[in-house]
N, C-alpha and C positions, 0 to 999 in steps of 0.2 A: 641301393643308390637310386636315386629320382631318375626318371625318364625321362631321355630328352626331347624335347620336343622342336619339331620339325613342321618349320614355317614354309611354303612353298606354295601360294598362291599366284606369282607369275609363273612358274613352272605348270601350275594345271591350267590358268588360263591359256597358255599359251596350245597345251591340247587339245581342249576345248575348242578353241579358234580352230586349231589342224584339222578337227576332225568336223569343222563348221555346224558346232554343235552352240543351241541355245543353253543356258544358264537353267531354263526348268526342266530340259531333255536331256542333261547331263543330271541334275540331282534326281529327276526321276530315277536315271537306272543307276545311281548310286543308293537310292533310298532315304533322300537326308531332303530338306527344304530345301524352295531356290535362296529363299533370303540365306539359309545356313553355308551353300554353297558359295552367293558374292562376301559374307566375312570370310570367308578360308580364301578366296580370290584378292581380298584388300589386305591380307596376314593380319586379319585381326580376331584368328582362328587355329588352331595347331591344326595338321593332317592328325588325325588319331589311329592308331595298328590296325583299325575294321577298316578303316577307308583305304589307306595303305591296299591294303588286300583288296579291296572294291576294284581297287583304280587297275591295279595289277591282276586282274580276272577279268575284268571287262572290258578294259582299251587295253588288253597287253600292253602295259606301259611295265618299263622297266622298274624297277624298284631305288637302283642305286642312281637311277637320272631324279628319283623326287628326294632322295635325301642329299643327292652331292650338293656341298658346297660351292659361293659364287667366289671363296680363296682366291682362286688364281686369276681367275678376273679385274677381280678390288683392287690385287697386288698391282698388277700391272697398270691398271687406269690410276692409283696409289703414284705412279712413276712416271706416269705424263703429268699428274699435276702438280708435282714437286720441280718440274721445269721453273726456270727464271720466270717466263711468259706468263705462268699460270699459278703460281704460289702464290694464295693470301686466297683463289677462287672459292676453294672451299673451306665452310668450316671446320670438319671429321671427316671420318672414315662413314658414316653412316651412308651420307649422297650416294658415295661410291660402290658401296652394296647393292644398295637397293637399284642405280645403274644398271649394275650388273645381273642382279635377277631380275629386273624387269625387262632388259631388253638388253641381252648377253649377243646380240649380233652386231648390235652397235658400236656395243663397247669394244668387240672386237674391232670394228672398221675404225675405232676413234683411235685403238690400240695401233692398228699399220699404218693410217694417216702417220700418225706423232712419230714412229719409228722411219717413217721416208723420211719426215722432216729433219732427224738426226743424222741421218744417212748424207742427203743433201747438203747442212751444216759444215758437216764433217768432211764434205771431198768441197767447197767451198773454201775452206779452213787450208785444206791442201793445196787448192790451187793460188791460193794466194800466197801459202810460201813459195810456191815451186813458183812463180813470178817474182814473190823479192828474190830469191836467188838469181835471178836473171837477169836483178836491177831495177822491176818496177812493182813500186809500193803500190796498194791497193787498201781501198778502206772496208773490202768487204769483212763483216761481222756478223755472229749469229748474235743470240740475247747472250747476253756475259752479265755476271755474279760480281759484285763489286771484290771481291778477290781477283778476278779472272783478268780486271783492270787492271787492278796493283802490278800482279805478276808479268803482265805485258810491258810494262810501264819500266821494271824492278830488273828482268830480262834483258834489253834492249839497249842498257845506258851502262857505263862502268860503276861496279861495286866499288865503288871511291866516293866520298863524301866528306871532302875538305874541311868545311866546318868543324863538323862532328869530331874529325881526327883530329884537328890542329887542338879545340880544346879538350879533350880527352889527353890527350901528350903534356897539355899545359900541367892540368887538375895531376898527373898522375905524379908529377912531378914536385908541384905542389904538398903531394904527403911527405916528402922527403924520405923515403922509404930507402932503408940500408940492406945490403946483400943477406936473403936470408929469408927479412922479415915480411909477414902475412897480410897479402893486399885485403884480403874480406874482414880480418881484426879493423885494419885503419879505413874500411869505410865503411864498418858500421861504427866504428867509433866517430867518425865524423858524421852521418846520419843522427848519432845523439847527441852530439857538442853540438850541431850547429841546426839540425831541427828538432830534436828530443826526439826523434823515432827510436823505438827500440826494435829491434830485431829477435825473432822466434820460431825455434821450429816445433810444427802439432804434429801428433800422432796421425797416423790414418784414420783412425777412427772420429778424431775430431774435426777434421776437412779431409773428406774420402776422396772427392771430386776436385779439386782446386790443387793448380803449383803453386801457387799466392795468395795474398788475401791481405790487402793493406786497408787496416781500420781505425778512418779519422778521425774520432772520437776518442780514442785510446791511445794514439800513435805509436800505434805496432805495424810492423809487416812481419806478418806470417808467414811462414813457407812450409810445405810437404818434406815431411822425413823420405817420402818416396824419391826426392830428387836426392842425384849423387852431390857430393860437394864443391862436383865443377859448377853444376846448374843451379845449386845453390847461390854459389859465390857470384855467378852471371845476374841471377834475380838480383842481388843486394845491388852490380854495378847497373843493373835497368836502372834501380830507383832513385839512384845517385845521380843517374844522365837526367832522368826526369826533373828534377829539382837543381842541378846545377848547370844543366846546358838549354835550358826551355827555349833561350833567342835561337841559340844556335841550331837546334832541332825543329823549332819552325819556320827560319827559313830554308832548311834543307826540304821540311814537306811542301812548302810553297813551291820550289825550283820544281816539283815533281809537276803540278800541274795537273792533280788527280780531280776528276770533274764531279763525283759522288761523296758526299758524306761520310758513307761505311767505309768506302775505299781511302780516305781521308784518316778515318781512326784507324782501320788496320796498316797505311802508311808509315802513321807514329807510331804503330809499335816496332814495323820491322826498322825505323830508323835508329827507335831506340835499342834494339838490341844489337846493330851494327856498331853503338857506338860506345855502349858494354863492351862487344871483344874489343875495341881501341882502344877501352878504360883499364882492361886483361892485360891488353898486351899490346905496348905503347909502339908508335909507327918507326918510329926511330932504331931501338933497341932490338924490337924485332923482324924487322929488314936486315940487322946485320946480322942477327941470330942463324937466320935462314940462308945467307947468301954462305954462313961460315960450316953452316949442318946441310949443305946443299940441299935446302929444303927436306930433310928429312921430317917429316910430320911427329914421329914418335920422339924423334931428339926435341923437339919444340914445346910438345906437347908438357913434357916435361920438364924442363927449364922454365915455362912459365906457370906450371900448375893448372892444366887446361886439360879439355876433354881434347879428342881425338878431331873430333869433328866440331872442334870451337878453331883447335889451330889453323883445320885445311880449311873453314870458312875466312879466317884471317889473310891466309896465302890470297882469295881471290881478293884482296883490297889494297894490298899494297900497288898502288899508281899514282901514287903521288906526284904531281909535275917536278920534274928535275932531281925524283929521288923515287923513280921508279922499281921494282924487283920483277920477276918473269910474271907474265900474263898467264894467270891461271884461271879456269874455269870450273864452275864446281854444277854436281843435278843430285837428288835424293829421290828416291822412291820407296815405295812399300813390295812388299813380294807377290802384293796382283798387278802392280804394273802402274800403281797412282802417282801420280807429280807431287810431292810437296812445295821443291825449290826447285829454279835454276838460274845461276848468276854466272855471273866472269868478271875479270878486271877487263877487260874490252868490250864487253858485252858478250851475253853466252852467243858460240859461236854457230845461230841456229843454221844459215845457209849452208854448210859444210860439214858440222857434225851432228844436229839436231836432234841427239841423243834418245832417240825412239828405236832402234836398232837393238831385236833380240837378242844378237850377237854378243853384245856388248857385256865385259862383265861387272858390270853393275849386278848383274841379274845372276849371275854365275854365284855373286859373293854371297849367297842364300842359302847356299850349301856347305858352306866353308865361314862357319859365323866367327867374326874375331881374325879373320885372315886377312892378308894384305894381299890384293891380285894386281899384278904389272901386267901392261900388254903395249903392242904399239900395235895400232888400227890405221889403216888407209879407207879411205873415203874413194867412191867411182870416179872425183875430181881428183886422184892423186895427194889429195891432201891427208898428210899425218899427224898422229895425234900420239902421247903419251898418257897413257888411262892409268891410275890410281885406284883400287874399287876397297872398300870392307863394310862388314856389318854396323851399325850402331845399334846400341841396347836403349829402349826410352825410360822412363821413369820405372823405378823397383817395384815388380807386382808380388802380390802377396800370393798364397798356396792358393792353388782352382783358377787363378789368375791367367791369361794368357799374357806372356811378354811381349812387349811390342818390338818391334824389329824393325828396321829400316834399312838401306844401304845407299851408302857414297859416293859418287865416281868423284875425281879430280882429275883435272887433266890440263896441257898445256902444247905446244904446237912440238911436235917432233922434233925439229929443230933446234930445240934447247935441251936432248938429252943428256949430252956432255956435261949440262951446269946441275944437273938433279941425280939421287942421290938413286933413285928407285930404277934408274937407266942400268945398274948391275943387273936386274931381273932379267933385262930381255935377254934373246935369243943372240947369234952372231949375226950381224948385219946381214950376211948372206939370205937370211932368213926371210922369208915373205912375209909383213906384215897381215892382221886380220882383218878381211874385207867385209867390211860392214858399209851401209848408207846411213841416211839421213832418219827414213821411216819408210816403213813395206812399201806406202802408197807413191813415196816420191823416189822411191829404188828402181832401178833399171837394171841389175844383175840376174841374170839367167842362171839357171838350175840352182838359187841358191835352197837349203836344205830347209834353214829358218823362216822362211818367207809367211808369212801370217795374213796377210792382204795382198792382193793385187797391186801392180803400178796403173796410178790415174793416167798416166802418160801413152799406155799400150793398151792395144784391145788384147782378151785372152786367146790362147792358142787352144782353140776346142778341135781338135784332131785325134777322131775315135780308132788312126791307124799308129800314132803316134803320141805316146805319154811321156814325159818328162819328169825329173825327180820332184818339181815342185807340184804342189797342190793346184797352184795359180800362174799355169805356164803364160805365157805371153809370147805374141809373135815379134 
């Protein structure tokens, strides 16, 4: 096996400097030229095994300090400039090495600079919920991702989109479809009657990386055998929305008011897939479905031929004026704790429930994959809630694969336990509900066991005579 060779010319220069040594008084007592010393100082020299040992007999210099790696370095300075701020500054990974062995002190101070400034951000970010809770809006912002708009935007307004539903109800209508028969038969067969697309699904092997793939030249839409047949059937109503409701889809993304471009395209998709499940599952038909299955998600699921988590996204849309059904609110994540979504038919209800709470089993349903978890949760304001929680499975992965896994909550105000179906789960009313907050920083609960951060609201309780069960007591 070839030897590797090992570059580290700011590593020796920097000895060199310590030991306020000249470049001909260093290669002197190496034995090598000074010019051969500054190419080994510009890496445009390997250290060779004699020098190595030179350097390691003569300035007792470590061995493992000239071969380690600037890894962990790059990595890190890698993750300050993939920030909003700073993305497009470099062009590679290369800068960021050489950064790093060149002047690894820096990078470390460039490293804690950026991680205050996230720190900062972040209790920022906090205080300006814990103000709108209180009733006053604020415009403070750190840099945002033209996602990070949408989802504010997407968050904040009722998952209701009049437009979209009204013609969706119309269109679906329009197939005249009889008890029984297969909505993804009759729209792709209108896909070919009335624009010739045909419909297709490729192996993995043929599109490994793509759910879709609509090519205009050919008028096919492709689709992944890895999607189940719910997510299939929802691609073919995307493309049906796209082609037959394009007025009514742009002025739905115009009312949003999105000020970015990207945020503009990622807008139209998520309006279009809203208006796919109203294409699923028409507003009409399935407001009554649900008020008759009191909401049961799995009776639904099934009478309209839907995923799990296409029905409980449909529960948060029905608000229709003057033909409204319960205010439901829905959040997904992944099992480190990331946000996908969060909607609601009222808007998700961040002041009160703000669904960042350990507690919560969202998080619990990671252990129990395919399970349905009921809970009723109280908030420090008194405010109760009805939580919903189970796994989703994402697209089919193949063997050596990791499955993707996500999970659900649904939830809707305690007070409408009576009309929902999942209200047999709980406890007897006797029973305390489970006390959660908003999120660690904006909790104000004492000894809770969960607690993961501090409240921005209290100073810590550092009392070296007295510990508390929490990590981050507070006075």
């Amino acid at each position: 096996m070839a030897e590797r060779k090992i570059f580290a010319g700011p590593r020796v220069r920097r000895i060199r400097n310590g030991l306020g040594l000249t470049q001909t008084a260093m290669a002197e007592a190496l034995e090598i030229s000074p010019s051969y010393l500054n190419l080994i100082e510009r890496n445009q020299r390997p250290l060779t095994v004699q020098l190595l040992l030179k350097l390691a007999s003569v300035y007792k210099v470590d061995l493992d300090e000239l071969q380690g790696e600037a890894g962990g370095s790059a990595s890190q300075l890698r993750e300050v400039f993939a920030d909003p701020l700073l993305s497009g500054e470099l062009p590679g990974d290369q800068e960021l090495i050489e950064v790093a062995e060149a002047a690894p002190n820096a990078a470390s101070g460039i490293v804690k600079l950026y991680r205050a400034y996230r720190e900062q951000a972040a209790r920022l970010s906090d205080l300006a919920d814990l103000l709108a809770r209180e009733g006053h809006e604020t415009s403070l912002s750190g840099a945002r991702l033209p996602i990070d708009e949408l989802r504010e935007v997407f968050e904040r307004r009722p998952n209701y989109f009049g437009r979209l539903d009204e013609a969706a109800e119309a269109f679906h209508a329009s197939l005249g479809l009889a008890a029984g028969d297969d909505l993804a038969v009759a729209l792709k067969s209108w896909l070919r009657s009335t624009h010739g697309i045909v419909v297709r699904t490729l192996p993995v092997q043929t599109m490994p990386s793509l759910r879709r793939r609509y090519d205009r030249h050919s008028m096919r839409l492709f689709l992944s055998e890895r999607l189940s047949a719910f997510d299939q059937l929802r691609e073919v109503a995307m493309e049906v929305v796209l082609l037959a409701f394009s007025e009514a889809l742009q002025a739905e993304l115009e009312a949003l008011e999105l000020r970015s471009g990207e945020a503009r395209r990622l807008g139209r998709f998520e309006l279009a897939r809203a208006a796919a499940h109203a294409l699923m599952m028409p507003y009409g038909a399935f407001l009554s479905a649900a008020i008759r299955a009191r909401y049961d998600i799995d009776i639904l699921r099934a009478r309209f031929n839907v995923s799990f988590e296409q029905a409980a996204n449909r529960l948060t849309m029905l608000q229709r004026p003057g033909a409204p059904g319960l205010a439901f609110f829905m959040m997904e994540v992944d099992n480190a704790g990331n946000r996908f979504r969060r909607s609601g038919a009222q808007g998700f209800p961040h002041a009160k429930f703000g669904g960042a709470c350990p507690k919560l089993n969202i998080h619990a349903a990671f252990a129990q994959p395919g399970q349905v978890l009921v809970e009723q949760v109280e908030m420090p304001d008194s405010a109760g809630f009805l939580t919903i929680s189970r796994t989703l499975e994402g697209p089919q992965a193949g063997f050596g694969e990791r499955v993707r896994r996500t999970a659900l909550l649904i939830g809707c105000d305690i007070g409408h336990r009576d009309e929902v179906a999942y209200a047999a789960a709980l406890p007897d009313k006797a029973v305390p509900p489970i006390a959660v907050g908003a999120a660690c920083r904006l909790c104000e609960r004492s000894g809770c066991l969960a607690r993961a951060e501090p409240p921005l609201t209290r100073p810590l309780g550092l009392d070296e005579m007295v510990t508390g069960l929490s990590a981050f007591d507070f006075q």
